[in-house]
N, C-alpha and C positions, 0 to 999 in steps of 0.2 A: 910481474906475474902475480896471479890471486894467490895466495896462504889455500892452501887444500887441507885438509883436516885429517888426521889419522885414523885409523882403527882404535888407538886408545882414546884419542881428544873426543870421539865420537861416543863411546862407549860412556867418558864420563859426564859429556854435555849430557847424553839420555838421563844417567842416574841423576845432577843434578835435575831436570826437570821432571823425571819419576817424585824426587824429594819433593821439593816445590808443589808437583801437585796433590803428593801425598798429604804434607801440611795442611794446604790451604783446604784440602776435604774435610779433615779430622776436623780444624780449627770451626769450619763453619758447621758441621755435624751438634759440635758442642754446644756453641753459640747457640745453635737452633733449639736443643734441648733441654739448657738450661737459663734462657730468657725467651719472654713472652714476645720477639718480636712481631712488628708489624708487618705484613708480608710485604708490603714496598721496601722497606729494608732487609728484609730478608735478599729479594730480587737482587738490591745492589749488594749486599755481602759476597751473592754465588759472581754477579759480572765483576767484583773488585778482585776475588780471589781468581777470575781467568785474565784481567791484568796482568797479575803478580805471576802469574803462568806462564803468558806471552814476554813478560820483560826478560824474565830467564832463558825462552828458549829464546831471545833474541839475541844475548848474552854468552847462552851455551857454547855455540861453536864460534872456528876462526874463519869460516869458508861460507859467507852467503846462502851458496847452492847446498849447502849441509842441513842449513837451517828451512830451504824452502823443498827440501827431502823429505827430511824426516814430518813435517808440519803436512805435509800434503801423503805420507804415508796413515798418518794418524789421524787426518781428515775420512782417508777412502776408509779406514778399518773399524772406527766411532760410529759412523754414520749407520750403518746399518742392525747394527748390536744396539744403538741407542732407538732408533724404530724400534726393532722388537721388543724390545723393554716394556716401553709405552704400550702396546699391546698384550701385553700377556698380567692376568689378572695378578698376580703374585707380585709384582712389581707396580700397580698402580699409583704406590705410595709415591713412588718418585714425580709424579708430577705437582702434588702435598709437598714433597720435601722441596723442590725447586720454586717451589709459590708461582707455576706456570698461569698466565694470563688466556692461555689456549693451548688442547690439546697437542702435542708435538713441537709445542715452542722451545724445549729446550734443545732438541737436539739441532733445531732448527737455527737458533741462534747460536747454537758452537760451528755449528757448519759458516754461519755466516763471518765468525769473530776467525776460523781457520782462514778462511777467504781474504782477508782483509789483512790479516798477516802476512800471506805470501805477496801480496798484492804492494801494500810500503815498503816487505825486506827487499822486492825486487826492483823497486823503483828507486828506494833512496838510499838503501845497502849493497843491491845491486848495481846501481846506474852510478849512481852519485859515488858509495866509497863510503857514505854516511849513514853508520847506525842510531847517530844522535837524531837524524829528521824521522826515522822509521818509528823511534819509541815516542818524540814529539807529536807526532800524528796522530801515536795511542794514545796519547792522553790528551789532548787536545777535545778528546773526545770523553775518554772514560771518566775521568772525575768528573767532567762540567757534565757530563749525560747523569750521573747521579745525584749532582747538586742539584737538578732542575728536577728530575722527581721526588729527591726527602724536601726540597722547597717549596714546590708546587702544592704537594699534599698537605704540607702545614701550613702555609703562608698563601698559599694561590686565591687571588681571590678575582680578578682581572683576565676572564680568558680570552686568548685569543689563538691564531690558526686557524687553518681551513675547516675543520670541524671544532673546531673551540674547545679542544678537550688540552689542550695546553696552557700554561697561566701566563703573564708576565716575570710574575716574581720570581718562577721556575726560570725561566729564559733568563731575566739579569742574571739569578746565581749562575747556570753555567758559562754565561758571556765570561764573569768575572773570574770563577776557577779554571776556565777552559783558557783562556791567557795569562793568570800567574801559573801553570802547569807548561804550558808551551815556555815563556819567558823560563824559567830555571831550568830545564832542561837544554834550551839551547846557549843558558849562560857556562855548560860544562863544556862547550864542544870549542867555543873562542873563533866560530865560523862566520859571527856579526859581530860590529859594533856595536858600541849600547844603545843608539840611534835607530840602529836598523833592530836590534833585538825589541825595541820596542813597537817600532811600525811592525814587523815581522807576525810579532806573537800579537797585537790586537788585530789583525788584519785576518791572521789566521781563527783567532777567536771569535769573530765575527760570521766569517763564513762559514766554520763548523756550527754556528749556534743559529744560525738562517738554515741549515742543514738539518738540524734535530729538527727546526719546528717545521717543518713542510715535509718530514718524513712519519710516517708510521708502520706498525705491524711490524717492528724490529729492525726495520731497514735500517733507522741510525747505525746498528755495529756493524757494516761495513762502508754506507758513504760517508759518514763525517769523518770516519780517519779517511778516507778515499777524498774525499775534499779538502782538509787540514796536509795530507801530501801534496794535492797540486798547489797548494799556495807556497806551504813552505821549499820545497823542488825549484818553483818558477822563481822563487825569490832569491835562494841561492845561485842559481843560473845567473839570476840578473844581476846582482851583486861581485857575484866575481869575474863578469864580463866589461862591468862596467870597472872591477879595479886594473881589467887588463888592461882598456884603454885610456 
């Protein structure tokens, strides 16, 4: 039988991740007003710090369905308060303060990063029983998605992709973060061997990084975790079918 969560366990998952994203505002608030960053940094600071958001609520509760509750309550109730934000002149600063690439991109992209969360906890916390492949999938994605932009911008000098507005140099970096972030995270869980943890996590590296570059307009934050869950899913399936036989 699934673990169902309580009215307290619920109540203190929420305040841990009230904490959590109260930190990670303040912290990048500061950050922002006491160095000069660059706005591409900037950009990865706000997406690290909704990382550091999503690992907690992933963490928060003991009940799956708790976590794709409360995540998809706080999708429906974001979404429309972050529209009007963007519209009303008093508030304009926020899309300054988020370094948006286009107007409504940010809410756009929490909508997206919500989606993609319920989407892993229900496939590999849900399905599987495996919280380890749901946060491998987030990072699979999120560090190497930020290596290939602070690398691209500094180092890119080689473009390519369908509009060429991608580098290689950017692409290596995330090949290369985006499979030591899968590899350690699945070295917690003792679900592969080291054999397979290694086909696993470059296999998975690979195809989230073939993922970022054929995507644009923000689509990477939900299909490269959406594509780093089917590889790592299918490989666990296959793995422990083939130690049944």
């Amino acid at each position: 039988m699934p673990v169902r969560d309580s009215t307290a366990t619920i109540l203190q998952g929420l305040f841990y991740i009230a904490g959590a994203y109260t930190l990670c505002v303040l912290l990048f608030l500061t950050i922002r007003k006491t160095l000069p960053l660059p706005s591409e940094l900037s950009r990865k600071l706000l997406h690290f710090s909704a990382i550091i958001v999503l690992t907690t609520w992933l963490f928060a509760f003991s009940d799956w369905r708790t976590a794709e509750l409360t995540m998809a309550i706080f999708t429906v109730a974001t979404q429309p308060i972050l529209t009007l934000l963007e519209k009303l002149p008093a508030t304009s600063s926020l899309s300054k303060v988020s370094s948006e690439r286009r107007t409504g991109e940010l809410h756009k992209s929490l909508g997206a990063a919500c989606l993609m969360f319920m989407l892993v906890t229900a496939a590999c916390w849900g399905w599987l029983g495996s919280r380890n492949l749901a946060l491998a999938s987030i990072f699979a994605w999120g560090p190497g998605d930020a290596a290939a932009a602070l690398a691209g911008k500094r180092f890119g000098r080689i473009k390519i992709g369908r509009t060429r507005n991608k580098s290689l140099e950017g692409t290596l970096a995330m090949l290369a973060l985006s499979g030591i972030s899968v590899f350690v995270i699945l070295s917690w869980g003792g679900a592969f061997s080291p054999w397979q943890l290694l086909l696993v996590s470059g296999l998975t590296a690979m195809v989230t990084t073939v993922v970022e570059l054929v995507t644009n307009n923000g689509l990477d934050t939900l299909f490269c975790p959406a594509a780093a869950m089917t590889v790592l899913c299918s490989a666990q399936l296959l793995f422990q079918r083939l130690a049944i036989n």
